[in-house]
C-alpha positions in Angstrom: -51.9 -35.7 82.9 -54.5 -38.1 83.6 -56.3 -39.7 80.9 -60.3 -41.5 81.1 -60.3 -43.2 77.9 -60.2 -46.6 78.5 -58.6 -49.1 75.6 -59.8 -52.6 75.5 -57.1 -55.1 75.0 -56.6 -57.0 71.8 -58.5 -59.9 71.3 -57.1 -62.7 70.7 -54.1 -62.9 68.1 -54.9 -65.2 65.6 -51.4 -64.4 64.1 -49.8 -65.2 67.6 -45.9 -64.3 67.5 -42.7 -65.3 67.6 -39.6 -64.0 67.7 -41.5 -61.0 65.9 -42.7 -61.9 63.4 -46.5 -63.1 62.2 -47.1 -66.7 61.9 -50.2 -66.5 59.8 -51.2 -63.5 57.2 -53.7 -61.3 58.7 -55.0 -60.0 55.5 -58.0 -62.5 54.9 -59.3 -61.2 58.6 -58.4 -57.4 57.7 -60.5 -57.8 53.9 -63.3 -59.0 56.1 -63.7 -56.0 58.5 -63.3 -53.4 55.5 -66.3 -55.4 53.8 -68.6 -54.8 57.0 -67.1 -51.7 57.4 -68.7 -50.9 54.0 -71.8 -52.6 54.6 -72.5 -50.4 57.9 -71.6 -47.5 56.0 -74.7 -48.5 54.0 -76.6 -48.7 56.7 -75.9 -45.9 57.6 -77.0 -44.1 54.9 -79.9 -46.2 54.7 -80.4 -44.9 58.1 -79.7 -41.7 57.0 -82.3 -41.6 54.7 -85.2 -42.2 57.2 -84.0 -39.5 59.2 -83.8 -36.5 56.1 -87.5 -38.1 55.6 -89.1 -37.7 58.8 -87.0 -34.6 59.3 -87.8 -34.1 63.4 -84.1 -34.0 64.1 -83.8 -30.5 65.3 -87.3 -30.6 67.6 -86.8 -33.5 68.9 -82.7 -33.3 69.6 -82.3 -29.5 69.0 -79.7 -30.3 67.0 -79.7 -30.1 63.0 -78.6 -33.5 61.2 -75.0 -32.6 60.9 -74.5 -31.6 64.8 -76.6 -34.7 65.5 -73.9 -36.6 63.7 -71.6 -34.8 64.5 -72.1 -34.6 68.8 -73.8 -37.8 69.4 -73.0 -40.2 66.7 -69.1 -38.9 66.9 -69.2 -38.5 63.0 -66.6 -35.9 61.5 -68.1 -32.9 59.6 -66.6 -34.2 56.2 -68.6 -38.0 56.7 -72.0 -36.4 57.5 -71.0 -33.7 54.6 -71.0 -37.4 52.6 -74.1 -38.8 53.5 -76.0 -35.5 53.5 -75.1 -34.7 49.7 -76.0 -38.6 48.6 -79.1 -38.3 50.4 -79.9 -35.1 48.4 -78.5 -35.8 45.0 -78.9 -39.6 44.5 -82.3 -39.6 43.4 -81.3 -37.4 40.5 -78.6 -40.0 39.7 -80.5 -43.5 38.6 -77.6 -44.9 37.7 -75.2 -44.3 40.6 -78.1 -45.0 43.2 -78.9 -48.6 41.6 -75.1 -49.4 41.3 -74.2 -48.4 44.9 -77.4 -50.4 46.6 -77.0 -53.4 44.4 -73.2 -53.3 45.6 -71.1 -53.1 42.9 -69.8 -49.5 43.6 -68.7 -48.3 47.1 -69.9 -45.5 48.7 -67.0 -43.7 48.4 -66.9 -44.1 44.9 -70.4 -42.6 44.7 -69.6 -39.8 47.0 -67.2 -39.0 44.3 -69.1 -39.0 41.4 -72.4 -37.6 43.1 -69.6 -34.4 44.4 -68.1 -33.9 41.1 -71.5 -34.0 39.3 -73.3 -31.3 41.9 -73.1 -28.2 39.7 -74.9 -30.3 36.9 -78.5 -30.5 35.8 -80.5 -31.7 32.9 -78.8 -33.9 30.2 -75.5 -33.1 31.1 -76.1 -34.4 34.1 -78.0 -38.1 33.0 -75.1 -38.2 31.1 -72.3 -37.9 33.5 -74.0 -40.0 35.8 -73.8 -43.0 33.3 -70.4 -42.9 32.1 -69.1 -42.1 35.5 -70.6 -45.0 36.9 -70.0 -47.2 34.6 -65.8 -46.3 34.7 -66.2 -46.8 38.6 -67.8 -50.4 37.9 -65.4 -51.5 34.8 -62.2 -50.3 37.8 -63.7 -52.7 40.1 -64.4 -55.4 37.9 -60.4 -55.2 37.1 -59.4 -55.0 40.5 -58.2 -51.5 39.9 -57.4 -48.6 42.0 -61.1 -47.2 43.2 -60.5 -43.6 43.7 -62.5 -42.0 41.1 -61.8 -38.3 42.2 -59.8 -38.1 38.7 -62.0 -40.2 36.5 -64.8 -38.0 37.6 -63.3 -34.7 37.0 -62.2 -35.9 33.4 -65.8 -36.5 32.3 -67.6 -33.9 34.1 -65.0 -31.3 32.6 -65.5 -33.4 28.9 -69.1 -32.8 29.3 -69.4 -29.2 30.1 -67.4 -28.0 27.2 -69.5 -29.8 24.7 -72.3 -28.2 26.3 -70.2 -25.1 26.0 -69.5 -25.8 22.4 -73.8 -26.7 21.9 -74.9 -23.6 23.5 -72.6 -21.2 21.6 -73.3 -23.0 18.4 -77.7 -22.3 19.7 -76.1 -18.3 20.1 -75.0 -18.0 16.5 -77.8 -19.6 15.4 -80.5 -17.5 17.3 -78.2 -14.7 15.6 -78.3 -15.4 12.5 -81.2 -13.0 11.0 -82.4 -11.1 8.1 -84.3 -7.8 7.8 -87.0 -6.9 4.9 -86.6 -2.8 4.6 -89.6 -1.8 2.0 -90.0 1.5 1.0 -93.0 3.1 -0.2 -92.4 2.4 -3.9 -92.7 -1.6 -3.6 -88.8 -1.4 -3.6 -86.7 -1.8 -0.7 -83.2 -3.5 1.2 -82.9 -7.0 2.4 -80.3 -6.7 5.5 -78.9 -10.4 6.5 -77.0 -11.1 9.2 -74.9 -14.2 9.7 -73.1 -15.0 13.0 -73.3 -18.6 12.2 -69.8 -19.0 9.9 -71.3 -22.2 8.2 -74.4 -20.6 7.4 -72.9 -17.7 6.3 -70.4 -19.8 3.8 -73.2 -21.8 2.5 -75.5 -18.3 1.9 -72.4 -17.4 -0.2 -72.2 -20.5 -1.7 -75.2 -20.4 -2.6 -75.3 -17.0 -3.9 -72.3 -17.6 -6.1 -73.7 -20.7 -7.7 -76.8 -19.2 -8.9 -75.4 -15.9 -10.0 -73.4 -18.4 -12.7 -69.8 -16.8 -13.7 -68.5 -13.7 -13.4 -68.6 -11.7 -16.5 -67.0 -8.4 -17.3 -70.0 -6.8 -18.7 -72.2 -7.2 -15.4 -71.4 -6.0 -12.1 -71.0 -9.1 -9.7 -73.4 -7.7 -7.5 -76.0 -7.4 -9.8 -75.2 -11.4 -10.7 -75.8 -12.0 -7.1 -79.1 -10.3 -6.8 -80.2 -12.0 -10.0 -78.7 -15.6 -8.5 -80.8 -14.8 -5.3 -83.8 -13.8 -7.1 -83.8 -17.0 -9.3 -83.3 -18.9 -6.3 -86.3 -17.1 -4.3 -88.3 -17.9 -7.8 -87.4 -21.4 -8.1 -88.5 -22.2 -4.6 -91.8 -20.4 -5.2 -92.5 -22.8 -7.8 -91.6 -26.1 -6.2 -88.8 -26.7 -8.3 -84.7 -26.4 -7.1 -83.2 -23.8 -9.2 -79.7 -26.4 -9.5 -79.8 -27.8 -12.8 -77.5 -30.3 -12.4 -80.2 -32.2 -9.9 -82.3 -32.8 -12.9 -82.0 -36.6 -14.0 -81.7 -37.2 -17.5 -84.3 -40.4 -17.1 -86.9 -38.6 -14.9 -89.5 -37.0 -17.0 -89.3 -33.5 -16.9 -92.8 -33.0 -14.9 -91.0 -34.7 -12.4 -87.1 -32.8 -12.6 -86.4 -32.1 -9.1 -89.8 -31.1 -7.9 -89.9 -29.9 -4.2 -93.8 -31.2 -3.3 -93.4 -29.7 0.3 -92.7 -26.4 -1.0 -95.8 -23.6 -1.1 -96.7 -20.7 -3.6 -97.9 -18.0 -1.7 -102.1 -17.6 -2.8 -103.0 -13.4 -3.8 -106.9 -13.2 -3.6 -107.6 -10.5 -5.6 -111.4 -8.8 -6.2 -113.0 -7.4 -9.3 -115.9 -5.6 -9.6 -117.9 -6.7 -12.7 -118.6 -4.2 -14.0 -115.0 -2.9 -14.6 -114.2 -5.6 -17.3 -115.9 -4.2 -19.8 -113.8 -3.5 -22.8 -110.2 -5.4 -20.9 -108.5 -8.2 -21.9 -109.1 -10.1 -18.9 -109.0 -10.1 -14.9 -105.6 -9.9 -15.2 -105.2 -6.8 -17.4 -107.8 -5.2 -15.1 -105.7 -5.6 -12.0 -102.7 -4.4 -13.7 -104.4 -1.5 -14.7 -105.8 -0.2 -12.1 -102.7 -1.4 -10.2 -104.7 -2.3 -7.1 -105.3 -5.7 -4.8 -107.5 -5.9 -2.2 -106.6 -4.1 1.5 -103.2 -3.1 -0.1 -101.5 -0.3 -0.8 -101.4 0.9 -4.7 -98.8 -1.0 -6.5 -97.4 -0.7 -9.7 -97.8 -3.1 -12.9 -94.7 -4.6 -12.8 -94.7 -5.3 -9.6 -98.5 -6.9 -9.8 -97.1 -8.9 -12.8 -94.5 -10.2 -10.4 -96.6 -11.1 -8.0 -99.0 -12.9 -10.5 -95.9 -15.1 -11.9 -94.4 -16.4 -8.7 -98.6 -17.0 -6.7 -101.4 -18.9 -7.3 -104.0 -15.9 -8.4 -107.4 -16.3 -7.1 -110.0 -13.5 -8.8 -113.4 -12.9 -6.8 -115.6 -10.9 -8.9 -118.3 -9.1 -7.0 
């Protein structure tokens, strides 16, 4: 079988030889073809760059870029697959880009964390593009082995559980909820629903700390509703219903107040000349048990409602 390809001789040897063996270690020469070996690779994709830019590859050749590469350039599939993914995902890497044009990664080591990093986006992936990079430049900087394949997969995989672990943590929050059933009578159900085991533990907490000690005379669960209505009563009026928060120096107009907390305001309208003969706007609204563009309540709940609001009377 005949064979074209034609092999140039070997230049000249600069180890010459005798009797076998090298005279002079080749390494020095061999360190610096791998360093302009890298440097073309990086022009290269410099090059490479230009090209995905102007994009005329398949008019012009009727190829696309990898078959260009591929059948003129005499570049395997998995080196074009290289520069075609930095091209494309380097710009979404700062970090990687400036250390691998400023020369203190190699290109294979960015090929490695730019591959690893592909199904990534957002913060997880700023993230994994700055700790990656900066393991890649701390192995060079010790001389270490460069092949980052591992490192990469360690800190990609490190990162997407604790995004994992943050976006169930955003599900049992979002699930957390509570429902207000009222029924016709100004009564009703409060339904609450806690996915969130912390926020659940600290509702019960909570719960269990204003309802005070258990005692044998009164149903736990009516302690509990009394603990939750002192707590909804003490936040109503700017003030946290924890006792032991109060300060034995502060005076007590200023025990423990909450200033960003808000008492809800009930407007409430009077016709004049229904106060004849009542005690006041207050025992005319309890009376006839109506507020404004409500339905009809009853007294104790309107008494309610006037000890946990700021009451504003309109008389028309």
């Amino acid at each position: 079988m005949t064979s074209y390809r034609r092999f140039d001789e070997r230049g000249p040897r600069w180890a010459g030889e005798s009797g076998g063996a090298y005279e002079h270690n080749p390494l020095g020469r061999l360190a610096g073809l791998l360093d302009e070996f890298e440097e073309h690779k990086r022009r290269i994709l410099d090059a490479f760059r230009d090209v995905a830019a102007w994009g005329g590859t398949a008019q012009t050749t009727g190829y696309t870029q990898s078959e260009w590469l591929a059948l003129v350039g005499r570049l395997p599939g998995r080196d074009a697959w290289k520069f075609e993914l930095l091209v494309r995902r380097l710009p979404a890497m700062p970090v990687t880009a400036t250390l691998l044009e400023t020369g203190q990664l190699t290109l294979d080591q960015a090929v490695s964390i730019v591959a690893g990093a592909k199904s990534l986006s957002g913060e997880t992936l700023r993230e994994v593009d700055h700790e990656a990079a900066h393991v890649a430049l701390s192995r060079n900087r010790r001389g270490d082995h460069p092949d980052m394949d591992a490192d990469v997969d360690a800190i990609v995989q490190s990162h997407r559980k604790a995004a994992d672990r943050d976006r169930l943590d955003r599900d049992r929050l979002e699930r957390n909820s509570t429902r207000i059933l009222p029924d016709l009578f100004g009564t009703g159900r409060i339904v609450e629903d806690w996915a969130d085991e912390e926020g659940f533990q600290t509702r019960v907490a909570g719960l269990d700390h204003a309802a005070g000690p258990p005692d044998p005379d009164t149903p736990r669960s009516q302690q509990l509703a009394e603990g939750s209505l002192a707590m909804a009563r003490a936040w109503l009026a700017g003030r946290d219903s924890d006792p032991d928060a109060a300060s034995d120096t502060a005076p007590s107009s200023e025990v423990a107040l909450r200033p960003a907390a808000a008492r809800p305001t009930i407007v409430a309208r009077v016709d004049l000349s229904q106060l004849d003969g009542r005690s006041g706007a207050v025992g005319q609204l309890a009376s006839a048990a109506r507020l404004a563009s409500t339905p009809w309540l009853g007294r104790q709940v309107l008494d309610t409602l006037a000890c946990n609001a700021d009451l504003v009377l309109s008389v028309v």
